[in-house]
C-alpha positions in Angstrom: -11.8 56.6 -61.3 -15.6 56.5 -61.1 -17.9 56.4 -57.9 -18.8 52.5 -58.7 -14.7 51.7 -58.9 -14.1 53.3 -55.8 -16.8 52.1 -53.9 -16.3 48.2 -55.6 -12.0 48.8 -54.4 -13.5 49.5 -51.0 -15.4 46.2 -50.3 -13.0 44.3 -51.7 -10.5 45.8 -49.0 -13.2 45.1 -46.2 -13.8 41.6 -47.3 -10.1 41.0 -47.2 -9.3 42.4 -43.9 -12.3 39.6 -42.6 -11.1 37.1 -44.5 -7.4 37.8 -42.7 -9.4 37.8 -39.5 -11.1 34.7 -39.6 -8.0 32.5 -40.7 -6.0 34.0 -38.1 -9.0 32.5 -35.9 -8.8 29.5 -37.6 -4.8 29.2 -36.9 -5.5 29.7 -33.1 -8.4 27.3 -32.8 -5.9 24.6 -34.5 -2.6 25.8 -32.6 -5.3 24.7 -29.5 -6.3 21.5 -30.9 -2.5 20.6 -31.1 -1.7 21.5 -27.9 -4.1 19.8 -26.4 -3.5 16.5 -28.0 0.3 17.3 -27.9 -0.4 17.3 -23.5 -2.7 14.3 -23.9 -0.4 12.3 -26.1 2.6 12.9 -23.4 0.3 12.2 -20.8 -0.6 9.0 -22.1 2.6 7.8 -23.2 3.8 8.5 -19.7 7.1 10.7 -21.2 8.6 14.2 -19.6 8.7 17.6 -22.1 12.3 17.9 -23.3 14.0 21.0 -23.0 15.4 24.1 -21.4 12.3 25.1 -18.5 11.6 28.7 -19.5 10.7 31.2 -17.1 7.5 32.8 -17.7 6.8 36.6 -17.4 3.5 38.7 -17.5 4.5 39.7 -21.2 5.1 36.2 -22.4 3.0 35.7 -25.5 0.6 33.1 -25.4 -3.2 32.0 -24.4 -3.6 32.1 -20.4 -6.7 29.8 -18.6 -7.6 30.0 -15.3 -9.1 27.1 -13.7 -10.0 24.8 -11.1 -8.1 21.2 -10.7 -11.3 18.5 -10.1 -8.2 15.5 -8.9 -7.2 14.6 -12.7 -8.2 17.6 -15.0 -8.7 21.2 -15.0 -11.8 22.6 -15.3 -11.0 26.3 -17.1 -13.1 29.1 -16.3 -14.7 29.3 -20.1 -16.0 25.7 -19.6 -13.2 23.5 -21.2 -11.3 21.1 -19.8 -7.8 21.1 -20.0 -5.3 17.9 -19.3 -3.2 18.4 -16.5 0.1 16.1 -16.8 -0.1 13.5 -14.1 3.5 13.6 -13.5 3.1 17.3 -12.7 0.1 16.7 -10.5 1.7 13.6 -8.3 4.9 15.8 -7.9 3.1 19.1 -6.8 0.5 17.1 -4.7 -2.5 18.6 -6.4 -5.9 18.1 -4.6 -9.4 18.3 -5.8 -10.2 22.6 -5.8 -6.8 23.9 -6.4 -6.6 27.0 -8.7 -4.1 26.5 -11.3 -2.9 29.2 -13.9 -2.4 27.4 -17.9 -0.3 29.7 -20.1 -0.6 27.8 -23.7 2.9 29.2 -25.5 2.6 29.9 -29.3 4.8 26.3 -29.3 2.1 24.7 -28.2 4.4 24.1 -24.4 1.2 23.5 -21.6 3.1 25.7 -18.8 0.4 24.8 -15.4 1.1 27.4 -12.3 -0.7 26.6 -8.8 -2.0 30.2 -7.8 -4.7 29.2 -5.1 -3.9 26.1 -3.3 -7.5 24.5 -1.2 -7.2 24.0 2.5 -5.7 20.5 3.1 -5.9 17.6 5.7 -3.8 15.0 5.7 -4.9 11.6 7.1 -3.7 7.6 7.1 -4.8 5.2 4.4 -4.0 2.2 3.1 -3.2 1.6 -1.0 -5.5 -0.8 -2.4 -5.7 -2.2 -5.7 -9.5 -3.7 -7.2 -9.8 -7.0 -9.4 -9.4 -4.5 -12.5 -5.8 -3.4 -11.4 -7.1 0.2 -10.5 -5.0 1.6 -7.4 -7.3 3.8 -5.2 -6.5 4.3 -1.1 -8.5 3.1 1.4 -9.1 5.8 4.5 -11.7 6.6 7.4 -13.5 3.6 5.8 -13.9 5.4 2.2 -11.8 4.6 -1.0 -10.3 7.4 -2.8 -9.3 7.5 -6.1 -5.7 8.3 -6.7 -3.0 8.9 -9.6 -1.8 5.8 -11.4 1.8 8.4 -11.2 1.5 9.6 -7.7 1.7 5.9 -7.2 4.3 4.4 -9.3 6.4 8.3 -7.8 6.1 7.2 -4.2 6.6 3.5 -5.2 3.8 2.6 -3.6 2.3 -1.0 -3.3 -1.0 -2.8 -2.2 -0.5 -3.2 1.4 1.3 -0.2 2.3 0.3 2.6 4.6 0.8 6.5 3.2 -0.4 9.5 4.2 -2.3 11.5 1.6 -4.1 14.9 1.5 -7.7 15.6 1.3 -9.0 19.0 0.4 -10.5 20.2 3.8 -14.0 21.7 2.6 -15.3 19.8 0.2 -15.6 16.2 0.0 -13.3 14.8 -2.4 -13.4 11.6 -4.8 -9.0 11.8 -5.4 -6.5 12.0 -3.0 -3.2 13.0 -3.4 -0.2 10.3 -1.6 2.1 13.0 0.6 4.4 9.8 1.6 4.6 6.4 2.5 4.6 5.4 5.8 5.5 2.1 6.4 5.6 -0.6 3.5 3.2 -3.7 3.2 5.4 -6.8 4.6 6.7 -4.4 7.6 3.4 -3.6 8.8 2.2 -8.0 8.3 3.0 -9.3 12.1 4.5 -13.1 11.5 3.2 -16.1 13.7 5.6 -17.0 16.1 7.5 -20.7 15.3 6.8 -23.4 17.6 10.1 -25.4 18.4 9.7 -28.7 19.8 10.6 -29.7 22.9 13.8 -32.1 22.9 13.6 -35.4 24.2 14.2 -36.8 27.9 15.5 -39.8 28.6 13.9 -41.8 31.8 17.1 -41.6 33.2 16.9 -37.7 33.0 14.0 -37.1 33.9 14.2 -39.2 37.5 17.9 -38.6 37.2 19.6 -41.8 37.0 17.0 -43.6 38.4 16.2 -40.9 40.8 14.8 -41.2 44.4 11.4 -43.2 43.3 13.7 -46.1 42.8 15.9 -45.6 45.8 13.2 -47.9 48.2 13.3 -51.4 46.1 17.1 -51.1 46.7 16.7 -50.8 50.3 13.8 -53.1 50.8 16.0 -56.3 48.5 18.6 -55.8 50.9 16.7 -55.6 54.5 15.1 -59.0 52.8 16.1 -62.1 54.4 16.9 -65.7 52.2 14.4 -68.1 51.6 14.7 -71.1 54.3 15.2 -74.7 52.5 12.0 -76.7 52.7 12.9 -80.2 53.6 9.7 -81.4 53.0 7.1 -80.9 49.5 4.5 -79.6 52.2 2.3 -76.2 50.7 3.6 -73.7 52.6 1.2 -71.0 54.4 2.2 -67.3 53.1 5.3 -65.8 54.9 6.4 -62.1 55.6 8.7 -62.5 52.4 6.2 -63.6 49.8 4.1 -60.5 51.0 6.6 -58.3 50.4 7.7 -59.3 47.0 3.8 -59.1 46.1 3.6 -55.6 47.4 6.9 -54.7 45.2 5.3 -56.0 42.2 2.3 -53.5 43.3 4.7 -50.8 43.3 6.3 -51.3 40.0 3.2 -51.2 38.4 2.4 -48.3 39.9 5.6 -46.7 39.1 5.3 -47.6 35.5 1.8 -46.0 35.1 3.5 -42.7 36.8 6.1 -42.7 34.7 4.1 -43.0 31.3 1.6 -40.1 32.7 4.9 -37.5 33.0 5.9 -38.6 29.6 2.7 -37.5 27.7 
């Protein structure tokens, strides 16, 4: 075999070995792109991975991405983002600046692990919901966005008080629903019903007549019979015409009294 042969053999074998390099680059950039709209596709369909749960160890094939959780996505530490199941994130109560660990199996499976968890506060809001159906919580007179599935988990509804948690040094656009306190139509205080007040009789109210009209009884029977006149003479006024004017008086007076109570 010549020189030329030898040396021709030789880049032949180089080329090769980068050709076997590159598509083995190719196969992991695609087995990426999968998983990544495999996690998107689930996410957006709303549906749970299938399957036995596999415990992960350090020697578990795969690609592993550090990153930071921004209150709906990761945000890896080479740059990309990475879509972080919402299910997983309303169940775990992720909050903005949370450190999660993404192993990427070579079955494409998105395996997320919460390895630095950001100081929390937890304060009282109340779930709100704008004219575009988006659900967001309304606290310390801010509104915070919040997880369509931490909702829908908690069973949340407009109206409702929850407690949710806030990272505690950095000011936050998501919040994540911890529980529900009270619900909407417990917290709504009702106007009390006005009854009406049942009708009373005169008799009941002055109680068969009652006292007021004990006097005319007394005064008809002290009252003495009208003398015959023999003769068509006018008569001057006597004691007993007087007092049957001042018991008309009296009646009248009554009657007014009487109508006053009543209203």
């Amino acid at each position: 075999m010549t020189f030329n042969q030898q040396t021709s053999d030789e880049m032949s074998e180089n080329e090769k070995t980068h050709k076997i390099e590159m598509l083995r680059q190719m196969m992991l950039q695609a087995e990426k792109t999968m998983q990544s709209a495999k996690a998107m596709l689930l996410q957006l369909e709303g549906k749970k991975k299938t399957g036995r749960k596999r415990k992960m160890d350090d020697d578990t094939e795969g690609t592993v991405v550090e990153g930071t959780f921004d209150g709906q996505i990761m945000i890896g530490t080479d740059g990309k983002q990475y879509p972080v199941p919402a299910n997983y994130a309303s169940k775990s109560k992720l909050v903005e600046g949370d450190m999660l660990k993404l192993t990427i199996t070579l079955d494409g499976s998105f395996l997320y692990k919460q390895i630095g968890p950001a100081n929390r506060k937890s304060v009282i809001g109340i779930v709100s919901q704008d004219e575009k159906g988006n659900y967001f919580i309304f606290s310390e007179g801010k509104p915070y966005k919040v997880l369509l599935a931490s909702v829908t988990y908690f069973k949340a509804e407009p109206g409702d008080e929850v407690v949710i948690m806030l990272p505690r040094d950095i000011e936050a656009t998501w919040a994540a629903i911890e529980n529900v306190l009270q619900k909407g139509h417990d917290v709504a205080m009702s106007m009390p019903k006005q009854t009406s007040k049942p009708e009373v009789s005169i008799d009941e109210k002055f109680q068969g007549g009652g006292e007021l009209n004990s006097w005319k009884d007394a005064l008809k029977k002290d009252k003495p019979e009208p003398l015959l006149k023999s003769t068509p003479e006018a008569s001057t006024p006597t004691k007993d015409d007087f007092a049957d004017e001042w018991t008309s008086d009296i009646e009248d007076l009554e009657r007014e009294i009487k109508a006053q109570q009543l209203q």
